[in-house]
C-alpha positions as CSV (number, residue, x, y, z in Angstrom):
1,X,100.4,148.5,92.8
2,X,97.6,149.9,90.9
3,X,97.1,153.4,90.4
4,X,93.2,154.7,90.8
5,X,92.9,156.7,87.5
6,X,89.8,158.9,89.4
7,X,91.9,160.1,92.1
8,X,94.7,161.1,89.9
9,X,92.4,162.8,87.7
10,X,90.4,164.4,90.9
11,X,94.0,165.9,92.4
12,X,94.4,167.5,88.7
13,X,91.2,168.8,88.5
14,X,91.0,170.7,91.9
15,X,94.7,172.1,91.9
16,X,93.5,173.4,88.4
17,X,90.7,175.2,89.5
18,X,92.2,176.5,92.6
19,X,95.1,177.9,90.8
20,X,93.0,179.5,88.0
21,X,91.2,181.5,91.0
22,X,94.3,182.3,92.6
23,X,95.8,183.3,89.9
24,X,93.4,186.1,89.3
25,X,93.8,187.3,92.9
26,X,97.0,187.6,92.9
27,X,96.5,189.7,89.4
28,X,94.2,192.1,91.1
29,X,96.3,192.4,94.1
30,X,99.4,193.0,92.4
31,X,97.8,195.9,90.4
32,X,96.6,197.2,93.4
33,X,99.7,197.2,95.4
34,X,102.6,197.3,93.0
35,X,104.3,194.5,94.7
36,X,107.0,192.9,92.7
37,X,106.3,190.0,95.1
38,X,102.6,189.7,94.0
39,X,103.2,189.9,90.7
40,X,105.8,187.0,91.1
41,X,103.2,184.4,93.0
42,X,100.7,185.8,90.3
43,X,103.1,184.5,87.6
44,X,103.2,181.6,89.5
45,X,99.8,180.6,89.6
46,X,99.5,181.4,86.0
47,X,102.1,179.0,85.2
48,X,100.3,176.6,87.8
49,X,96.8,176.6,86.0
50,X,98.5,176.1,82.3
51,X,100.5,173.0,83.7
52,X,97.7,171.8,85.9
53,X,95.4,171.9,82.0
54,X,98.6,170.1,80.0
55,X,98.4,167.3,82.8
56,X,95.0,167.0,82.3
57,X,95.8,166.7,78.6
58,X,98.2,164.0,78.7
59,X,96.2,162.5,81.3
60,X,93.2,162.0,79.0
61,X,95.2,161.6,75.6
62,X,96.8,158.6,77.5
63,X,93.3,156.9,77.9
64,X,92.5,156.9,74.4
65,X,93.2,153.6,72.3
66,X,94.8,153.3,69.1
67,X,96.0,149.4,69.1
68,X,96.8,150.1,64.9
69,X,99.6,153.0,66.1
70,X,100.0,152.5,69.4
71,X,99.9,148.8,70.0
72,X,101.0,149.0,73.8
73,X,98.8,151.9,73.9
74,X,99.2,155.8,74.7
75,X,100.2,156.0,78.3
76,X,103.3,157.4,77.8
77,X,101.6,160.8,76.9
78,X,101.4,161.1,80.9
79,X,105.7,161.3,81.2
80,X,105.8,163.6,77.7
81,X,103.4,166.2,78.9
82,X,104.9,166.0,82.5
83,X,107.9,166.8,80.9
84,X,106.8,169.8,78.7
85,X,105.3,170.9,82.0
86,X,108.3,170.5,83.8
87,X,110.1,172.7,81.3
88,X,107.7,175.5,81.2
89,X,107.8,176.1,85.2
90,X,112.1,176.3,84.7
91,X,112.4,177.5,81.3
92,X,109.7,180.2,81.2
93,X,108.1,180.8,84.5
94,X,110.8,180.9,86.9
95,X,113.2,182.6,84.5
96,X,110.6,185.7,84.3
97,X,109.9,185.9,88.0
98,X,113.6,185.8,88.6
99,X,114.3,188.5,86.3
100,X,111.5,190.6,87.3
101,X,113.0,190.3,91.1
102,X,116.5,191.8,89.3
103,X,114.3,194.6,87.4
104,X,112.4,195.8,90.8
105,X,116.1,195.8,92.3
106,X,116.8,198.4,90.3
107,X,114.0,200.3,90.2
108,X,112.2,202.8,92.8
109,X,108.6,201.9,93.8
110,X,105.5,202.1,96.5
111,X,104.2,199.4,97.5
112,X,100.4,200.1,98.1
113,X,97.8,199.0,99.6
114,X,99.2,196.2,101.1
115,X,96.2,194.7,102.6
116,X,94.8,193.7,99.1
117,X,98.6,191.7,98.9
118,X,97.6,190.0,101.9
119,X,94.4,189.1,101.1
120,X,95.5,187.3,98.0
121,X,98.4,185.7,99.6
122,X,95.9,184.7,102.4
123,X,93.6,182.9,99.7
124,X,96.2,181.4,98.0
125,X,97.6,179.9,101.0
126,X,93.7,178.5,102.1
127,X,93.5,176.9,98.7
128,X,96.9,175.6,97.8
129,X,97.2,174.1,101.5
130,X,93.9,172.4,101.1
131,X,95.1,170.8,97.6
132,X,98.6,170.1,98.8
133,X,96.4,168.2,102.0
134,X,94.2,166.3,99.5
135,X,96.7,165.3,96.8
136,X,99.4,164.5,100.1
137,X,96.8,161.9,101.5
138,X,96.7,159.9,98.2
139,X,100.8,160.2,98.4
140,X,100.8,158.6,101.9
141,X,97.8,156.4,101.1
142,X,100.4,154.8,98.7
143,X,103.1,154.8,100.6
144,X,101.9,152.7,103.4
145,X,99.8,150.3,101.0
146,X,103.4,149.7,99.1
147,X,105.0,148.8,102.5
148,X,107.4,151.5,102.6
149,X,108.5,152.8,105.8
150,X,111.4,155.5,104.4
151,X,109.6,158.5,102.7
152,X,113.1,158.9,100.7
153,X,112.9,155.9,99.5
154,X,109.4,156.1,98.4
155,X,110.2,159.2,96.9
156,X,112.5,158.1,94.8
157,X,110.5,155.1,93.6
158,X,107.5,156.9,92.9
159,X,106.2,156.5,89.5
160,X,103.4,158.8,88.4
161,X,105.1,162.1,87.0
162,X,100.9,163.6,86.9
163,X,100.3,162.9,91.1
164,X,104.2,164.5,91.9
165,X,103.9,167.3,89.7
166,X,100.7,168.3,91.3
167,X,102.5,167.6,95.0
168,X,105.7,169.6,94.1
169,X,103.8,172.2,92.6
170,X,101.4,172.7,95.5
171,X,104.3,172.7,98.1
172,X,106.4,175.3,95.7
173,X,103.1,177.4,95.6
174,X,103.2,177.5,99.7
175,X,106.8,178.0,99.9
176,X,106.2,180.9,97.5
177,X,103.3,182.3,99.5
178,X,105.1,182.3,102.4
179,X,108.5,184.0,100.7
180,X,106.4,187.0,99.2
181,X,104.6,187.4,103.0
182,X,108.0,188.0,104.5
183,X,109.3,190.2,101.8
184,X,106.4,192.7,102.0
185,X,106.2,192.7,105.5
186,X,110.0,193.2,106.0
187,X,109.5,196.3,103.2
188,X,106.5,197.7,104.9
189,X,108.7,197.5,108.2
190,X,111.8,198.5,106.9
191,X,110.3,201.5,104.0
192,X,113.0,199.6,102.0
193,X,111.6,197.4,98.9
194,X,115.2,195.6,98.5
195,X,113.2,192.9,100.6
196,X,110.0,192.7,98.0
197,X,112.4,192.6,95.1
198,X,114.6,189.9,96.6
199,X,111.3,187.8,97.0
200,X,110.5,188.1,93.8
201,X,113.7,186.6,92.9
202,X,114.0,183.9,95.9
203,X,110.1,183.0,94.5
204,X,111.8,182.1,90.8
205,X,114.6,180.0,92.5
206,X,111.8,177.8,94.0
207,X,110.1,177.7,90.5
208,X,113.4,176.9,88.6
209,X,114.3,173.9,91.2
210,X,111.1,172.5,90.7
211,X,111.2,172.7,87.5
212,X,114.8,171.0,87.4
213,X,113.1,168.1,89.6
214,X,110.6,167.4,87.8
215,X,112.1,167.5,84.3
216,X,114.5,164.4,85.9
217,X,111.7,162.4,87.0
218,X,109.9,162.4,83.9
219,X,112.3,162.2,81.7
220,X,113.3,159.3,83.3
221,X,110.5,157.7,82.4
222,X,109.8,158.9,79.1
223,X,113.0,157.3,78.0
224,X,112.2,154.0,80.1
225,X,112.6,153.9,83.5
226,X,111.5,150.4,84.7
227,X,110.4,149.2,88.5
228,X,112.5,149.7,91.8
229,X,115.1,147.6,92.7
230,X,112.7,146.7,95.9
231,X,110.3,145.7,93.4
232,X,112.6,143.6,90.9
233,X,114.0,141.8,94.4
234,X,109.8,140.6,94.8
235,X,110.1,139.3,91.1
236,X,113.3,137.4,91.8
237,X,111.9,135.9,95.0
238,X,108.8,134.6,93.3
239,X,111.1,133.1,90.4
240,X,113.3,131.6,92.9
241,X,110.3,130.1,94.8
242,X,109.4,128.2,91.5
243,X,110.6,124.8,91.4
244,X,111.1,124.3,87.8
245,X,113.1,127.5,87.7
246,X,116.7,126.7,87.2
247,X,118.2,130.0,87.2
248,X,117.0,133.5,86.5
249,X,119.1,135.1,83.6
250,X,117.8,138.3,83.4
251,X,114.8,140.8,84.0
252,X,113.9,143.8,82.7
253,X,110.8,146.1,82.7
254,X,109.6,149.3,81.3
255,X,106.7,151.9,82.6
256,X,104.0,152.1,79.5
257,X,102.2,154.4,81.7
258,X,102.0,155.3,85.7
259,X,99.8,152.5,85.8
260,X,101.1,149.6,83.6
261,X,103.9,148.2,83.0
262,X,106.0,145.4,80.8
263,X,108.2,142.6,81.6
264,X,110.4,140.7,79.8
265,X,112.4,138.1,81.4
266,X,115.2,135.1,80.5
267,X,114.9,132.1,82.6
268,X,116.7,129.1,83.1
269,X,114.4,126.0,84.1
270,X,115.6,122.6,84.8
271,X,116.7,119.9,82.5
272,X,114.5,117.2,81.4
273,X,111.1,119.2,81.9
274,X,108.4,119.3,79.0
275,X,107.1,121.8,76.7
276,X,104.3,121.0,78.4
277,X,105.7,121.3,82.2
278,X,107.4,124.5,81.0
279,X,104.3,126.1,80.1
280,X,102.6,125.4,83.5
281,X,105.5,126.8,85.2
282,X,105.2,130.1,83.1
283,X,101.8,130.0,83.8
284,X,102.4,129.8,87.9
285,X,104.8,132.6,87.5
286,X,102.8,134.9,85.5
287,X,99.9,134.4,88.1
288,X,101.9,134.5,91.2
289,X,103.7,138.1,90.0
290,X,100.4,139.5,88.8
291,X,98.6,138.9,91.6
292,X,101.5,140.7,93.6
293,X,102.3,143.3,91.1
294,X,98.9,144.1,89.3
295,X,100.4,146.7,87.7
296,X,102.4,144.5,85.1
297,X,99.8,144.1,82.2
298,X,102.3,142.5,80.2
299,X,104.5,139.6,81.1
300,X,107.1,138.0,78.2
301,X,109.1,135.4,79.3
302,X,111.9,133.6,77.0
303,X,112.2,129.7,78.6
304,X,115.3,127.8,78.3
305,X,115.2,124.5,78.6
306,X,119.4,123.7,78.7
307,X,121.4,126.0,78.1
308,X,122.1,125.2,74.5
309,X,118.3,124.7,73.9
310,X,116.1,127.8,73.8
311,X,112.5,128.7,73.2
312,X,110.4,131.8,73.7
313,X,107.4,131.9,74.7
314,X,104.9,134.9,75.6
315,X,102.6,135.4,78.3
């Protein structure tokens, strides 16, 4: 179905500016406490805020129009920056927050002021949950308009790499809130920071399977993922539904962006029809798929008439 460009954008927009205010909490706390937990979730926001901007970078770069370089245009930038994002939260983020968790490990330290730590942790909890609870309701919106009744299953054929990261990311910010809560209060409990250290480090294993996640799903895409196989099953219906259609050969489509996508398909019709006949059957496919799938902008479709007699023709 048809993505709403706006409410992609809108998700981005918010989980960026939440993060960038969280992330300077969390700074200011973890200076003020010392808490190798803090200054975990505050490397976690930072990371956050810079992937939530590159999003918003490919987001927009895949809006522009270049139809001399790019002749199927530029929404691909969408998967490529999803990707880079992807790699920063394992490759960078999560590999510092994990090491800093080893370094505290071995280290003596006071954890002070622990108020400030909750304070920032309470904030960042009140505005990632209220991002996670906006960016969530598009999720479902789309799951229930797609006719999916297995959240699995809609997981695994969701397509916009922008929309997922911003959901993974939010939930892995909570998870982390939550982790570096328990490991100061078991160190204020137990006068032993083992338990702040060991969130630090249980903080960067969040961030690193993230990361691993989301790096599959978009490069997926970027090398070209096409539809579900629920989705290719509609196609084949509607073909089969078409009386001139002899056989279907074969289909096969490919994401140009979150929103649009290309199919190419090799069909059998009947002996004895027309060029003419062919054409209007072509014609009631393209229609009937679009007006199910609106997010196929581009439909190709090579006709043969018998199956030593071929002719392409593009829709």
């Amino acid at each position: 179905m048809a993505v709403d460009k706006r409410t992609t954008r809108s998700v981005v927009v918010r989980a960026l500016l939440g993060d960038l205010l969280i992330a300077v909490t969390k700074y200011i706390a973890a200076i003020f406490s010392g808490s190798a937990a803090i200054l975990a979730e505050a490397i976690h926001s930072s990371s956050d805020t810079v992937n939530q901007f590159l999003l918003l970078l490919g987001y927009n770069l895949s809006t522009e129009k270049d139809s001399s370089k790019f002749p199927f245009g530029r929404g691909r930038e969408q998967f490529f920056w999803s990707f880079v994002v992807a790699i920063l939260v394992f490759g960078i983020s999560g590999v510092l927050t994990f090491a800093e968790g080893i370094i505290k490990l071995t280290s003596t330290y006071t954890i002070r002021n622990p108020l400030s730590a909750y304070a920032a942790l309470a904030f960042s909890f009140a505005v990632d949950g209220y991002v996670l609870v906006i960016s969530s309701r598009f999720f479902i919106s789309r799951l229930r308009k797609q006719g999916y009744h297995d959240l699995l299953s809609f997981i695994r054929d969701f397509r916009d790499p922008v929309l997922m990261t911003a959901l993974v990311e939010d939930t892995a910010a909570l998870a982390g809130v939550v982790t570096a809560f328990l490991g100061i209060s078991l160190s204020l409990v137990t006068k032993n920071n083992v338990f702040d250290a060991s969130s630090s480090i249980v903080i960067g294993l969040i961030m690193m399977t993230s990361g691993i996640y989301l790096s599959k799903k978009s490069k997926d895409l970027l090398i070209g993922q096409g539809i579900s196989s629920a989705d290719q099953k509609r196609i084949e219906a509607i073909l089969n539904m078409n009386t001139s259609v002899n056989k279907v050969l074969d289909i096969k489509t490919i994401y140009q962006s979150p929103e649009r996508v290309l199919l190419a398909m090799d069909l059998n019709f009947k002996d004895g029809l027309s060029t003419g006949q062919i054409e209007k059957a072509i014609d009631e496919i393209e229609q009937s798929i679009k007006s199910t799938f609106p997010y196929i902008e581009r439909i190709y479709v090579e006709a043969e008439e018998r199956q030593t007699d071929s002719k392409t023709t593009n829709v």
